[in-house]
TIZAMAR-592773 format. One record per residue (C-alpha): residue number from 1; residue in three letters; x, y, z. Coordinates in pm, 1 decimal. Last residue first. Layout:
N
<rec nr="NUM" rest="ALA" X="X" Y="Y" Z="Z"/>
...
//
This chain:
272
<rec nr="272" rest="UNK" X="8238.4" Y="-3075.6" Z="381.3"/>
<rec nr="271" rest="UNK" X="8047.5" Y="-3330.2" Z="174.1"/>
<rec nr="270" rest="UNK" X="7713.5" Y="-3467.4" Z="100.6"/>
<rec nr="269" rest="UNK" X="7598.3" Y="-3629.1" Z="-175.9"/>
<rec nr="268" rest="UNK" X="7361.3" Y="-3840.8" Z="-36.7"/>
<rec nr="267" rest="UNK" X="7319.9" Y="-3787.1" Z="336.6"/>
<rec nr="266" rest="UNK" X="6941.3" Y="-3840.2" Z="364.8"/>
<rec nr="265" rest="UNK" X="6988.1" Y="-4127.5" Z="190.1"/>
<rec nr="264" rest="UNK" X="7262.0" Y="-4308.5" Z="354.4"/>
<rec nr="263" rest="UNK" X="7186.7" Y="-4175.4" Z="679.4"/>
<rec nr="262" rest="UNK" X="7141.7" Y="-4502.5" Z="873.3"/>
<rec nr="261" rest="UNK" X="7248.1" Y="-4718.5" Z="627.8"/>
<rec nr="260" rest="UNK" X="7612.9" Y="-4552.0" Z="653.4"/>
<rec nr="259" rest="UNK" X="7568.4" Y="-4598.0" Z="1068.4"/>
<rec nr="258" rest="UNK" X="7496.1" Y="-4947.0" Z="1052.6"/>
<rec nr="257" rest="UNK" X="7751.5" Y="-4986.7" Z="777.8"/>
<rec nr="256" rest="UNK" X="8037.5" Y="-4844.1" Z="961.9"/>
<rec nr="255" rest="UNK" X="7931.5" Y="-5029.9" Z="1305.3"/>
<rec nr="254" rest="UNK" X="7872.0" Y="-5327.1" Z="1165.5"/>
<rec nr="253" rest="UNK" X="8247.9" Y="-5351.7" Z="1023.4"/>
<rec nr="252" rest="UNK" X="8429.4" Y="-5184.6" Z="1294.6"/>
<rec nr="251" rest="UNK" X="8235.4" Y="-5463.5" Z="1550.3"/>
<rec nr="250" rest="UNK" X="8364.9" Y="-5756.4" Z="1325.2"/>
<rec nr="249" rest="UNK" X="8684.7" Y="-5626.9" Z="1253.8"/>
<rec nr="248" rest="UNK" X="8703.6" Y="-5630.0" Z="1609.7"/>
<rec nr="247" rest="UNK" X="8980.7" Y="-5470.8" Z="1774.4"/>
<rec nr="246" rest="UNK" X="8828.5" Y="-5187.3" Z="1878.7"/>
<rec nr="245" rest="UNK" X="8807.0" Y="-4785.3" Z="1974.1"/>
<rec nr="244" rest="UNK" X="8473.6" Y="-4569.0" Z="1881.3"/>
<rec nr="243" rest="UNK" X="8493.9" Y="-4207.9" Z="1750.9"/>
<rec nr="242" rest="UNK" X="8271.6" Y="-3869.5" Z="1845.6"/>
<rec nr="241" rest="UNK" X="8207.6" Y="-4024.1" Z="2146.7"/>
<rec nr="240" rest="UNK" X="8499.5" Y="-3876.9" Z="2354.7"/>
<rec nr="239" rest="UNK" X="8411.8" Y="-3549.0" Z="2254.8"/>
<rec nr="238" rest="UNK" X="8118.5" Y="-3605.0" Z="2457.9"/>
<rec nr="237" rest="UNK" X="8352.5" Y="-3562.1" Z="2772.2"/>
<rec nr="236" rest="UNK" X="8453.2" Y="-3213.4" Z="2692.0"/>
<rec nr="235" rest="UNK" X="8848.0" Y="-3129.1" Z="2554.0"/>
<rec nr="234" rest="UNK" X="9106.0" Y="-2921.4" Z="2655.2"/>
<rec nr="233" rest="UNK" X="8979.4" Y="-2968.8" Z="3053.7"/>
<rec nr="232" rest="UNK" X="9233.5" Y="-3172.4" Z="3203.0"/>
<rec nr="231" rest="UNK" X="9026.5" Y="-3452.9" Z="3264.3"/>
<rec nr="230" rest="UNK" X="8922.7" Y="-3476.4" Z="2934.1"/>
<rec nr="229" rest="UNK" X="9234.3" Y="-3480.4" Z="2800.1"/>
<rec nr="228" rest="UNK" X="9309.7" Y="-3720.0" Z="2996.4"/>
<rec nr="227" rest="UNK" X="9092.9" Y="-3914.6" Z="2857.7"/>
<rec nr="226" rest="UNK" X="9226.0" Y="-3922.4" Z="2576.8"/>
<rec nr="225" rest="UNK" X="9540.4" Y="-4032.7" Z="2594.8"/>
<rec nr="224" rest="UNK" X="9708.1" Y="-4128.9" Z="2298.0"/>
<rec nr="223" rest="UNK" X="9983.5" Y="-4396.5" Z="2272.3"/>
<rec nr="222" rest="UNK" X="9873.0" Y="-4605.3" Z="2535.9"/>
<rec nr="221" rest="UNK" X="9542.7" Y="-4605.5" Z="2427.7"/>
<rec nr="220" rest="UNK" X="9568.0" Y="-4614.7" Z="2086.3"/>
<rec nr="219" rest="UNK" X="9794.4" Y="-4890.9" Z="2072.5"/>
<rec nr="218" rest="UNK" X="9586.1" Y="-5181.6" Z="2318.4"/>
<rec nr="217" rest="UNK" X="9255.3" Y="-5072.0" Z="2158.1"/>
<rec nr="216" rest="UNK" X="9366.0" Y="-5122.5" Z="1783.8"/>
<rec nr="215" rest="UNK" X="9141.6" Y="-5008.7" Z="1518.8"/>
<rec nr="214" rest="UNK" X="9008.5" Y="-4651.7" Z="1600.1"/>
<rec nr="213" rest="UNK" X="8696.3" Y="-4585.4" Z="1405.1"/>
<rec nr="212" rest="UNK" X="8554.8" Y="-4240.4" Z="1292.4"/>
<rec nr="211" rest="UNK" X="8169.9" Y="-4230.3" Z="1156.5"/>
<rec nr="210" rest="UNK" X="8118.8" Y="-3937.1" Z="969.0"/>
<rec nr="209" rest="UNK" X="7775.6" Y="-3803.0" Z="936.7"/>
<rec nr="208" rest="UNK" X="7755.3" Y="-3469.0" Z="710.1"/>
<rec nr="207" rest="UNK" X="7846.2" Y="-3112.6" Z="816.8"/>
<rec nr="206" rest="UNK" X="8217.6" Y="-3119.7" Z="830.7"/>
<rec nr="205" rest="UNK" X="8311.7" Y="-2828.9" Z="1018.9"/>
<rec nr="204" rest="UNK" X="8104.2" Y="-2947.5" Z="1290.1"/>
<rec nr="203" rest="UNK" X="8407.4" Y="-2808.0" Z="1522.6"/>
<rec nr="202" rest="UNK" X="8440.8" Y="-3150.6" Z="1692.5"/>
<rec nr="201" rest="UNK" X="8408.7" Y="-3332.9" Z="1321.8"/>
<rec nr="200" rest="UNK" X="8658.9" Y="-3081.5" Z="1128.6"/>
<rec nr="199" rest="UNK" X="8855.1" Y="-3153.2" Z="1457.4"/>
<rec nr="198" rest="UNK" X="8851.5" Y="-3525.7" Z="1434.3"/>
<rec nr="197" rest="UNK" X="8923.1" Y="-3550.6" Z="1082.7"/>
<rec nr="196" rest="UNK" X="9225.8" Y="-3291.7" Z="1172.4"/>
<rec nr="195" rest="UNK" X="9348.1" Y="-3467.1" Z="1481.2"/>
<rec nr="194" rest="UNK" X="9323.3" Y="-3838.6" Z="1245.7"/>
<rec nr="193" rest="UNK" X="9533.0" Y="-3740.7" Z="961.1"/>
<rec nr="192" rest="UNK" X="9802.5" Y="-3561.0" Z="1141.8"/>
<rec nr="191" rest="UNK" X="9838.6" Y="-3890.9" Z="1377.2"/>
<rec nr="190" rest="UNK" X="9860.7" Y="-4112.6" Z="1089.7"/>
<rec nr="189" rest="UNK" X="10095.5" Y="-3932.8" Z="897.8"/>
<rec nr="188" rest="UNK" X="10290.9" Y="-3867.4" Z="1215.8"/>
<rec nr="187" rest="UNK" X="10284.2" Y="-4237.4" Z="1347.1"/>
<rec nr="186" rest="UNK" X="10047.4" Y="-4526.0" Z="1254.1"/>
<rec nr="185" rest="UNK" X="9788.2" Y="-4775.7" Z="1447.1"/>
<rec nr="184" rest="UNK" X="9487.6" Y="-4833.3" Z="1244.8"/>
<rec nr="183" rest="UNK" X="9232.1" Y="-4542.4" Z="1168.9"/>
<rec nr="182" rest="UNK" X="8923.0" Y="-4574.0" Z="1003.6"/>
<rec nr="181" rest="UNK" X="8723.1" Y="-4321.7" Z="835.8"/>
<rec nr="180" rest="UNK" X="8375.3" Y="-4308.0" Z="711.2"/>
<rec nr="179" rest="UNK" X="8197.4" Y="-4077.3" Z="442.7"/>
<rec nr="178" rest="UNK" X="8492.9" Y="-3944.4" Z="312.7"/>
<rec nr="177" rest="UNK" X="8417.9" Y="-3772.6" Z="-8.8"/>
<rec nr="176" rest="UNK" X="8577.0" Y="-3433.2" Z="127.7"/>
<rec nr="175" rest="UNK" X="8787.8" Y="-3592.2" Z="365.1"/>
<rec nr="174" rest="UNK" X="9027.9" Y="-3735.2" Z="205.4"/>
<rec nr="173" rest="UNK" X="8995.5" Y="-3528.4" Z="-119.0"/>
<rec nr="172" rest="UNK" X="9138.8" Y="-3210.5" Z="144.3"/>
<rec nr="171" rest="UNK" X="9400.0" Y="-3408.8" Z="275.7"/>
<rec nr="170" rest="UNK" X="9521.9" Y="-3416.6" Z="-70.9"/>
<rec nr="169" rest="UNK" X="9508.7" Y="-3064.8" Z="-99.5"/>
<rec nr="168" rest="UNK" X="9682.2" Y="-2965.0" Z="206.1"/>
<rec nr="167" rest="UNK" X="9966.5" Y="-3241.3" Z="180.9"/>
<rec nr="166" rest="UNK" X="10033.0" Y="-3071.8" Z="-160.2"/>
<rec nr="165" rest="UNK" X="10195.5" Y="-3249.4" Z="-463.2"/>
<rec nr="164" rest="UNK" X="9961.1" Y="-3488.1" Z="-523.4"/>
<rec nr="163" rest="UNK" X="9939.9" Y="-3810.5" Z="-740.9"/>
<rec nr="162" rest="UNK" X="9606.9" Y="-4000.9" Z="-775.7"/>
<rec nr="161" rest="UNK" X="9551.9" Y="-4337.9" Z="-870.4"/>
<rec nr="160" rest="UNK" X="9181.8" Y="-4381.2" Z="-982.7"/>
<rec nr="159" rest="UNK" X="9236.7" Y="-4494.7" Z="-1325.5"/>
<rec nr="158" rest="UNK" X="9455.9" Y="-4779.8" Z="-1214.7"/>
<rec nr="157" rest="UNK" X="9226.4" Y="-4914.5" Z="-972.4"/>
<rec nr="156" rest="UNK" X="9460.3" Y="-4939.9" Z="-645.9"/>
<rec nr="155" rest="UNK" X="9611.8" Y="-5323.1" Z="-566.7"/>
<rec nr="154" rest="UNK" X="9994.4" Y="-5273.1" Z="-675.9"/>
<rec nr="153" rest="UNK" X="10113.7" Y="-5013.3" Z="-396.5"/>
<rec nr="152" rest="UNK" X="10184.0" Y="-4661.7" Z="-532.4"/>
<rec nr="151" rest="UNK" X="10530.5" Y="-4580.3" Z="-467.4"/>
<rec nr="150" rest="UNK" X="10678.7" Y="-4385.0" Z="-234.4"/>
<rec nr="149" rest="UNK" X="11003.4" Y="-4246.0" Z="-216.8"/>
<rec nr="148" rest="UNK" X="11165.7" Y="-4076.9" Z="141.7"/>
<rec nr="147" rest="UNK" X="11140.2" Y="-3719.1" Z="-17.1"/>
<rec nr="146" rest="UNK" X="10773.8" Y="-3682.4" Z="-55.6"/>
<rec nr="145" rest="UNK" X="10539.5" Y="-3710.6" Z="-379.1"/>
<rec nr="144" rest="UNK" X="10170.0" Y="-3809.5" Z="-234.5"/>
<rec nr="143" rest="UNK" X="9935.7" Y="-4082.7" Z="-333.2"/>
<rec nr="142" rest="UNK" X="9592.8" Y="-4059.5" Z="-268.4"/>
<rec nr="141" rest="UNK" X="9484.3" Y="-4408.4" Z="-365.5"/>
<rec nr="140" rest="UNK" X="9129.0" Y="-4507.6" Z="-464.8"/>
<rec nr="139" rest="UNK" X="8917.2" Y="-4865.2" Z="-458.5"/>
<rec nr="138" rest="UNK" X="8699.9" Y="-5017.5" Z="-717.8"/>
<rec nr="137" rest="UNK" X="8581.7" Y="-5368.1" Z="-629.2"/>
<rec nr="136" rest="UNK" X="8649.1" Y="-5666.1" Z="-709.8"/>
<rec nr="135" rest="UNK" X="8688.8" Y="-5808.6" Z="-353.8"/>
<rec nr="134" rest="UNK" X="9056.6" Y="-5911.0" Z="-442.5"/>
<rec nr="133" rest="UNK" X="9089.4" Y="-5535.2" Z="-509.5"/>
<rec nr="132" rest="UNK" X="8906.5" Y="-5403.2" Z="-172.6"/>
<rec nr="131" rest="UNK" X="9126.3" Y="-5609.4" Z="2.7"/>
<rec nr="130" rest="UNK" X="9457.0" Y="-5510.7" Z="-138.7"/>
<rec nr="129" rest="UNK" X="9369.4" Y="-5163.6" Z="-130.7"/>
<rec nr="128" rest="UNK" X="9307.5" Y="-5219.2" Z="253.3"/>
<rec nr="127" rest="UNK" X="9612.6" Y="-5387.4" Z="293.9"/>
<rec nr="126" rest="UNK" X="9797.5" Y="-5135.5" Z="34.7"/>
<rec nr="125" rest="UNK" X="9755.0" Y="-4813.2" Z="256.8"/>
<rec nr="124" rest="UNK" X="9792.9" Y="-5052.2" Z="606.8"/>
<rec nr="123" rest="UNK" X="10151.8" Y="-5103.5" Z="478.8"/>
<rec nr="122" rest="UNK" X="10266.9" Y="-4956.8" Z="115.5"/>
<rec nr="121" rest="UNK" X="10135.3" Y="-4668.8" Z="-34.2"/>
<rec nr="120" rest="UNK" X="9851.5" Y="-4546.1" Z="-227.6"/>
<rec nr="119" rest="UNK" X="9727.0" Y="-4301.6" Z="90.7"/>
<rec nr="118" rest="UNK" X="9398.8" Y="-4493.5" Z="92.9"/>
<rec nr="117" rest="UNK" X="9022.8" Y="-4507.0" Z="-49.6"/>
<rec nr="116" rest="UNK" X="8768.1" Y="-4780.9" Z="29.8"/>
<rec nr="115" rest="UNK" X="8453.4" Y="-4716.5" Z="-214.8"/>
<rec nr="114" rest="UNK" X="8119.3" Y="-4608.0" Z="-0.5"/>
<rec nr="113" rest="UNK" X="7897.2" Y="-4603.0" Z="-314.8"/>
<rec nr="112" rest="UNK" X="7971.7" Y="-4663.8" Z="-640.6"/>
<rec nr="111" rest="UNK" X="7645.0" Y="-4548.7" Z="-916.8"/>
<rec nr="110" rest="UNK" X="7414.9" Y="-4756.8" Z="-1145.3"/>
<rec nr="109" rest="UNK" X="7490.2" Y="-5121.1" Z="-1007.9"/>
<rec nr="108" rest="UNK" X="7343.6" Y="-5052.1" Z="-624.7"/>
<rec nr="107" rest="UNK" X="7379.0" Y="-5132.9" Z="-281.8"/>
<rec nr="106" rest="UNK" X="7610.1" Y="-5468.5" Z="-308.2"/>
<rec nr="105" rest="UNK" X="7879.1" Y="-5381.0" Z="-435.5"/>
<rec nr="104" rest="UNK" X="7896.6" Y="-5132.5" Z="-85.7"/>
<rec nr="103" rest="UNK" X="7877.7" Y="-5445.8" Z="82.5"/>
<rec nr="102" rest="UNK" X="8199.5" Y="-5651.7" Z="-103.8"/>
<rec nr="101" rest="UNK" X="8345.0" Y="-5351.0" Z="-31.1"/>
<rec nr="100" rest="UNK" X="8321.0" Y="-5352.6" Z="308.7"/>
<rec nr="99" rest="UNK" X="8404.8" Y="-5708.6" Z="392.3"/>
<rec nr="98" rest="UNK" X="8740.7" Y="-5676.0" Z="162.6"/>
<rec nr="97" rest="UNK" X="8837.7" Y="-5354.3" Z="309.0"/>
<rec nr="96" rest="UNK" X="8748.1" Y="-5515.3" Z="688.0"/>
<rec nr="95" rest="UNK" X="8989.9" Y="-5800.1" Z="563.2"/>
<rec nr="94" rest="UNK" X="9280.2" Y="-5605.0" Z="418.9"/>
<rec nr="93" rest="UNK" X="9262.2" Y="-5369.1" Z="729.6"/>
<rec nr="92" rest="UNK" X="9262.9" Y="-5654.7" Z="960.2"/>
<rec nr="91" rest="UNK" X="9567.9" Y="-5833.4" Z="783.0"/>
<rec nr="90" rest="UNK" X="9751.3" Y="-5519.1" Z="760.9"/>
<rec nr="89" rest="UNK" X="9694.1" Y="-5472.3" Z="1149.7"/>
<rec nr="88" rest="UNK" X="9776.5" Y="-5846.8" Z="1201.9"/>
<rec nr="87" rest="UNK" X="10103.2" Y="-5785.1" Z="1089.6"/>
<rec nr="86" rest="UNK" X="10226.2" Y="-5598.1" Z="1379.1"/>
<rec nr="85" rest="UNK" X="10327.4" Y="-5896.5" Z="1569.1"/>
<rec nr="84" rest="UNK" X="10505.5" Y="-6018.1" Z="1284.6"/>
<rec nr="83" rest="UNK" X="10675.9" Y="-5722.0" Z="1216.9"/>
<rec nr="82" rest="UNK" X="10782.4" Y="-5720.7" Z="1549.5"/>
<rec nr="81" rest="UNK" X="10905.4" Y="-6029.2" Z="1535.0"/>
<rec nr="80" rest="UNK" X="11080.9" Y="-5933.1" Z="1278.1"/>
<rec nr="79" rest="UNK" X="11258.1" Y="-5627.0" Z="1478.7"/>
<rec nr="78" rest="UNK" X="11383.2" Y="-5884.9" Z="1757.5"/>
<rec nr="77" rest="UNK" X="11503.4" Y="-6148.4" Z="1544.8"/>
<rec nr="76" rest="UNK" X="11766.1" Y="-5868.2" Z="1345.0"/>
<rec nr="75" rest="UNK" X="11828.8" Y="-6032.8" Z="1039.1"/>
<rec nr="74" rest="UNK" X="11974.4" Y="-6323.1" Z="834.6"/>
<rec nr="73" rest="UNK" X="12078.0" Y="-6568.7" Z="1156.4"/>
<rec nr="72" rest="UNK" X="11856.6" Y="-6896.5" Z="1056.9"/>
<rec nr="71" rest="UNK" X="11617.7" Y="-6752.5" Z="1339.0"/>
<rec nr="70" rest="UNK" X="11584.3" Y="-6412.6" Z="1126.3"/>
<rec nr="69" rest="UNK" X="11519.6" Y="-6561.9" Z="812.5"/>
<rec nr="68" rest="UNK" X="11233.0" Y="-6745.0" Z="976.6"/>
<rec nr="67" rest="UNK" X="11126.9" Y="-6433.7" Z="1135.4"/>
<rec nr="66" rest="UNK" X="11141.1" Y="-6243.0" Z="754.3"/>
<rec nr="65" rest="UNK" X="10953.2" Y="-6535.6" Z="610.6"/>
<rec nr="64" rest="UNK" X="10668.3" Y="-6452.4" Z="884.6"/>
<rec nr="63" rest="UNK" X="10654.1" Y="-6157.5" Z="827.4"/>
<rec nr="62" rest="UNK" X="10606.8" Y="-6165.3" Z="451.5"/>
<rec nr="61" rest="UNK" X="10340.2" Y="-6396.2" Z="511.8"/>
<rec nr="60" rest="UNK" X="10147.0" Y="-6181.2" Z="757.3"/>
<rec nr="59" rest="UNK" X="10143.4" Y="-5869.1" Z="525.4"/>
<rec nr="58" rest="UNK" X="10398.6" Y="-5623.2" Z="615.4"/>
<rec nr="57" rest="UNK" X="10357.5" Y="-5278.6" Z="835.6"/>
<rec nr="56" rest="UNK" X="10569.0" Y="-4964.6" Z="784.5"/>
<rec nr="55" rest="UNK" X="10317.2" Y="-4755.7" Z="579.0"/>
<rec nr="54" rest="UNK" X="10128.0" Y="-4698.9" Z="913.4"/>
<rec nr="53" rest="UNK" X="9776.1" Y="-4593.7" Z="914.4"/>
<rec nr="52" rest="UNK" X="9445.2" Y="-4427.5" Z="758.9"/>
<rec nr="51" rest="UNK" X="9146.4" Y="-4616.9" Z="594.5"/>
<rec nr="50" rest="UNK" X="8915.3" Y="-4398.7" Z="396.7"/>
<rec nr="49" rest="UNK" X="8542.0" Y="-4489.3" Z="273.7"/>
<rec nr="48" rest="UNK" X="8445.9" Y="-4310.0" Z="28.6"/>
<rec nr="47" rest="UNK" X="8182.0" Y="-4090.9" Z="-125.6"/>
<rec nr="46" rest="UNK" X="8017.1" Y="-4085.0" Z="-540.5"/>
<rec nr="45" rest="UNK" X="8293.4" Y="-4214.9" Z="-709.0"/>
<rec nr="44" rest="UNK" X="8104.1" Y="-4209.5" Z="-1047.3"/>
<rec nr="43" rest="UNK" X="8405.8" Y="-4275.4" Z="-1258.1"/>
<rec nr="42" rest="UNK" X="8358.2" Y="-3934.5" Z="-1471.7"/>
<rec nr="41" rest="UNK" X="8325.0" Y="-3782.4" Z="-1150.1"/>
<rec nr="40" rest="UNK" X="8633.4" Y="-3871.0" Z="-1018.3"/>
<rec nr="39" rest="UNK" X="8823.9" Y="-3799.3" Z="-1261.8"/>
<rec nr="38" rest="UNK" X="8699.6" Y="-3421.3" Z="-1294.3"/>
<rec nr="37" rest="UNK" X="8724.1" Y="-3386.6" Z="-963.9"/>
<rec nr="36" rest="UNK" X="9065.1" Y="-3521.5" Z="-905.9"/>
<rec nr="35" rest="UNK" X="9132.0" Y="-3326.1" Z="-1212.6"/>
<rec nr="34" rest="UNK" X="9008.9" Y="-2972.7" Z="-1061.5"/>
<rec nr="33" rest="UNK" X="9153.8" Y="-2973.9" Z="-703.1"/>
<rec nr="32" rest="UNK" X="9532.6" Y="-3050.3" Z="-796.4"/>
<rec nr="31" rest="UNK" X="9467.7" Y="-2810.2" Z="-1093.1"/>
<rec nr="30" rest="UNK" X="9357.9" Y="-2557.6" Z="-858.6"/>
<rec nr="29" rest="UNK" X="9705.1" Y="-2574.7" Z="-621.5"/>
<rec nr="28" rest="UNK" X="9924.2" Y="-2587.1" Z="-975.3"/>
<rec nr="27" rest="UNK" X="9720.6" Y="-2284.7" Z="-1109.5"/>
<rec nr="26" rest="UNK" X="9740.6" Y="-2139.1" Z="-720.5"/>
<rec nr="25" rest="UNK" X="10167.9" Y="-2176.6" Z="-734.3"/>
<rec nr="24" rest="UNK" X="10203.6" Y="-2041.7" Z="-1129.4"/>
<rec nr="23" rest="UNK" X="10392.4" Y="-1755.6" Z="-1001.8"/>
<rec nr="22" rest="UNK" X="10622.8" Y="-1920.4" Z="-787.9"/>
<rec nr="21" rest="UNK" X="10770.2" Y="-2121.9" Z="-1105.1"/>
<rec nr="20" rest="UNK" X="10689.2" Y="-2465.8" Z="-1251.1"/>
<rec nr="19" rest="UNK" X="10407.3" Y="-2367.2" Z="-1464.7"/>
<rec nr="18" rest="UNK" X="10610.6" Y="-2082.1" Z="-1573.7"/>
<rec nr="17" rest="UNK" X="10901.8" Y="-2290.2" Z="-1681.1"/>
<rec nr="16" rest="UNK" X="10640.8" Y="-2542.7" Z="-1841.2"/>
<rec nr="15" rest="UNK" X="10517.3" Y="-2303.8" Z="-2058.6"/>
<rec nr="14" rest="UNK" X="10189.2" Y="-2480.5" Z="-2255.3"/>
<rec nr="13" rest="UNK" X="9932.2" Y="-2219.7" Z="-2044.6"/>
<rec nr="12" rest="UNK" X="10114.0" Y="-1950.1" Z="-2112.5"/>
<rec nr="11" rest="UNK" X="10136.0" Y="-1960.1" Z="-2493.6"/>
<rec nr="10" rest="UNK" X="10540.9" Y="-1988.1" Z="-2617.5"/>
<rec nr="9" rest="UNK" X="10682.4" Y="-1737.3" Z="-2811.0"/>
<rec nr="8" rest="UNK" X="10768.1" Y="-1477.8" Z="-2534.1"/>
<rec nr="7" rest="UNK" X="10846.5" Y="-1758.4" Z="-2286.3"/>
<rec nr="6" rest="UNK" X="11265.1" Y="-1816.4" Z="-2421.7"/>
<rec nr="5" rest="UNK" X="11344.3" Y="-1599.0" Z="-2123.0"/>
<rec nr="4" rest="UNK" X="11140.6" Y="-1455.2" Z="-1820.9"/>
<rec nr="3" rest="UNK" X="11330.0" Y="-1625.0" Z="-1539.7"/>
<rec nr="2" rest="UNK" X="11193.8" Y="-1505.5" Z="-1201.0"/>
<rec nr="1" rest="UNK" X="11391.0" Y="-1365.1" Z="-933.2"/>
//
């Protein structure tokens, strides 16, 4: 039961007891569509380029102190080498962030095309922040207000640090400017993220050319199987090209911008 009290005096729109209650639930929904926007277009992000995976993984440094630390007897030697193992994901992500941005720079001075955008967290999120950052370059974080804290990661332009409440809506800004998504080895997050690109794609739900990549051959194929799912009839074999697997950050790199050249004009602007 709603709490009508003390609002009689106060104008609607400056009652923060309504604007926290049930009632207000689609101004808070719109207003979590109409700032992005409004942000957004005042900084001329134009499309982006998203990278999607774990929030657990460490920069190669950090992993290595930690196995060090470990082998002196502060740790668990098993789980940091782990880490370590897993590093090179953040260390790919930071790179192909770097590589990309430093490409999209590149393509014009009057608008900002193709900027890497992330979750805002920690792990691949602030790799590929990192990398777009020490490439000079504006990037975007999507940050999202969960239970387990998270805080944005350092490397994200200040003015284009977002802060959602609802998965729905910020999964929305992912893939409304996406133009390109890549997808490093994760787990729920990850794996929510990267059925619903790939359905919106399957379904032609999104309209415009998306190239999906899937960094990691040796993960994603023993964690997903897809061609079984071919073989058991749930999905059709060209399904199976609507991403390509690798380890390369070479081969991810080309074949993002090979694909963004491709249809960078006829594309412009598009969206869902």
């Amino acid at each position: 039961m709603n709490d009508f009290r003390g609002r009689g005096t106060t104008k609607a729109y400056l009652s923060e007891s309504f604007l926290r209650s049930p009632d207000a639930r689609a101004l808070r929904i719109l207003a979590e569509y109409m700032e992005p926007e409004s942000r957004l277009a005042h900084y001329q992000i134009d499309d982006t380029i998203v990278f999607m995976g774990s929030a657990r993984f460490i920069a190669r440094d950090q992993a290595q102190a930690e196995v060090k630390a470990a082998e002196a007897g502060k740790g668990n030697l098993e789980e940091a080498k782990l880490r370590l193992e897993m590093s090179q994901y953040y260390e790919a992500a930071r790179e192909l962030a770097h590589r990309l941005t430093l490409w999209s720079k590149s393509l014009s001075e009057e608008e900002r095309r193709f900027v890497v955008c992330t979750g805002g967290g920690p792990g691949i999120m602030e790799a590929a922040n990192r990398g777009a950052s020490e490439a000079r370059g504006a990037n975007v974080g999507l940050s999202i207000s969960i239970p387990i804290e998270q805080t944005d990661n350092p490397y994200i332009t200040r003015e284009l640090a977002f802060q959602f409440h609802y998965f729905f809506m910020r999964k929305f800004w992912f893939a409304y400017l996406a133009k390109a998504v890549i997808f490093f080895p994760g787990g729920f997050g990850t794996f929510d993220e990267l059925f619903e690109v790939l359905t919106l794609v399957q379904t032609k739900k999104v309209r415009k050319h998306m190239p999906l990549v899937l960094f990691g051959t040796d993960y994603w194929k023993d964690v997903v199987n897809f061609k079984a799912l071919v073989r058991y009839g749930t999905i059709s074999p060209e399904d199976l090209d609507l991403f390509r697997i690798t380890d390369s950050v070479d081969e991810a790199f080309e074949h993002v911008v090979s694909e963004l050249t491709k249809h960078m004009e006829s594309e412009r602007g598009a969206t869902l």
